[in-house]
C-alpha positions, 0 to 999 in steps of 0.5 A: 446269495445276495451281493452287499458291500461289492461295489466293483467286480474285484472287490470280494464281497463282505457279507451274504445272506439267507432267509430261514425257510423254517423257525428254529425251536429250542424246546417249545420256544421258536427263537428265530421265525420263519422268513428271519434274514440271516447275514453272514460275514466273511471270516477273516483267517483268524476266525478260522483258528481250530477249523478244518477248512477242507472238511468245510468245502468238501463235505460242508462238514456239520460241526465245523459249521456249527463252530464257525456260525457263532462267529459270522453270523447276524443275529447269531446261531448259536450252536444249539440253533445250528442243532434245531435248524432245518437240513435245508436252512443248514445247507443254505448257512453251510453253502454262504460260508463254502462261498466265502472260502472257496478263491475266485479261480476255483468259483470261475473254474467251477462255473465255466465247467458247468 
């Protein structure tokens, strides 16, 4: 998960992102390649509105990450993309967003635990 946008150690970070390890095909047209960067935004609470957020973070629940990925992302998955996506790429989209909900205490919590 890379950095952007994080110039102190307080500041919570704007963006993230991903390389897609397999293109995604819609039928026999590929509308994203392999090796594509996807970036991914911090919601604000207002593009949450209809998202069961603990589906989300506990069970990085399929069709609230397709619902949320039109809204955050850079080029945008559609949901039909999130569909044709490779499980892998999908965990990586689900992880960003997880990462962006999830309050500092609990990722500092989670990591001294570990």
């Amino acid at each position: 998960m890379a950095d952007q946008n994080d110039s102190t150690a307080t500041t919570a970070r704007l963006f993230s992102d991903f390389t897609l390890d397999a293109p995604i095909r819609i039928g026999d047209k590929i509308v994203q390649e392999a090796g594509t960067k996807i970036q991914v935004r911090r919601p604000s609470a207002g593009e949450l509105r209809g998202i069961d957020i603990s589906a989300v973070i506990s069970r990085c629940d399929y069709a609230q990450i397709e619902k949320l990925a039109p809204r955050l992302t850079n080029p945008v998955l559609h949901k039909e993309y999130v569909a044709a996506m490779d499980p892998a790429d999908f965990v990586q989209l689900g992880g960003e967003i997880v990462d962006f909900l999830l309050p500092k205490a609990v990722k500092q919590a989670a990591s001294q635990s570990a």
